[in-house]
C-alpha positions as CSV (number, residue, x, y, z in Angstrom):
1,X,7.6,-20.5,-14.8
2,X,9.7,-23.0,-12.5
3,X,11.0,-23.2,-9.5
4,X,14.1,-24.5,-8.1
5,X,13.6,-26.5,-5.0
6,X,16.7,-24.6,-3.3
7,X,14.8,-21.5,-4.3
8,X,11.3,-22.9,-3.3
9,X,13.4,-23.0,0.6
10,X,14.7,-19.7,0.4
11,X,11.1,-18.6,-0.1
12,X,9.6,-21.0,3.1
13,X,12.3,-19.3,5.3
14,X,11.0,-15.6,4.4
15,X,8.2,-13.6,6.6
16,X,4.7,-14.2,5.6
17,X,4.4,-10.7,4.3
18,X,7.2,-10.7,2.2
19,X,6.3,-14.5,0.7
20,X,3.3,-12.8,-0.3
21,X,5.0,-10.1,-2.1
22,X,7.1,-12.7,-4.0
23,X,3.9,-14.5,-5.3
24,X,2.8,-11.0,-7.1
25,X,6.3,-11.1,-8.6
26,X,5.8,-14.7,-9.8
27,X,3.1,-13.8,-11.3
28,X,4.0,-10.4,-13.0
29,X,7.1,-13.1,-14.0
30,X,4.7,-15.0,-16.2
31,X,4.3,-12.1,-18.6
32,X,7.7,-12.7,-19.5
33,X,9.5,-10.7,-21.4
34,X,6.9,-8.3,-21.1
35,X,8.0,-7.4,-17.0
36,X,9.1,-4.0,-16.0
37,X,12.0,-3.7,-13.4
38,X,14.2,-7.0,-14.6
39,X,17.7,-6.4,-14.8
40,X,20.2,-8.0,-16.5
41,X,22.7,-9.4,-13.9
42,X,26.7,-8.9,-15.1
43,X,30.6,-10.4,-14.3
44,X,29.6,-13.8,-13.2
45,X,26.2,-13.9,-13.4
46,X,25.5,-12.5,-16.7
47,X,22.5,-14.6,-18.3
48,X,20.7,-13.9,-15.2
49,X,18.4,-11.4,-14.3
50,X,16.8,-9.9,-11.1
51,X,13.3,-8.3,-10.0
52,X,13.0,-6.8,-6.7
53,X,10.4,-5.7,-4.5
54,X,11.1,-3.3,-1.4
55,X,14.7,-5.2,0.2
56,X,14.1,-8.6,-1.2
57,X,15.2,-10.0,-4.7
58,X,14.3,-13.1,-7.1
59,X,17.2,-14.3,-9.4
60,X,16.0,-16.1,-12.9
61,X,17.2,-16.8,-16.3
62,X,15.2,-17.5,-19.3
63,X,15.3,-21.4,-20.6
64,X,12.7,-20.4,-24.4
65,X,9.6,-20.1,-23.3
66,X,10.3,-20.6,-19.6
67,X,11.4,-18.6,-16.7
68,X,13.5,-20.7,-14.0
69,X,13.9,-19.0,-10.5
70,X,16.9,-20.0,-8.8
71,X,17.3,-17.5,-5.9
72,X,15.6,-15.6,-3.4
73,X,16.2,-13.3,-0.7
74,X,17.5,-10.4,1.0
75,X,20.0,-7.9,-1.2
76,X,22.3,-8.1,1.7
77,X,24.1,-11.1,0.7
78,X,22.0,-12.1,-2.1
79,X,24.9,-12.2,-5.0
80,X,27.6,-13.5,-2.7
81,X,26.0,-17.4,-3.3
């Protein structure tokens, strides 16, 4: 799995608590394609997917064998950027 570095700040500007839910979805994200709750994202940003966890999402496509997150945050806004 990678990590943008614009994602990588998204994730230093979140709460402690919630940074530490992200790492459990980084890790379930390393299963990949074996993770429940993705969802295929659609209009503009089909060939990406989302996982969330309580309010907060992660944004990633799939590059072969590897998982690239791209985005992270709060729904509210998330799929305006």
């Amino acid at each position: 799995m990678t990590i943008t570095p614009q994602a990588a700040a998204q994730l230093e500007r979140l709460p402690i608590a919630v940074r530490v839910r992200m790492t459990r979805v980084f890790q379930r994200l390393e299963g990949w394609p074996s993770v429940s709750g993705a969802k295929p994202l659609r209009g503009r940003l089909a060939g990406w997917y989302r996982i969330r966890t309580g309010d907060y999402r992660v944004r990633f496509r799939v590059r072969g064998e590897t998982v690239v997150v791209d985005g992270v945050g709060h729904r509210e806004g998330f799929y305006d950027e």
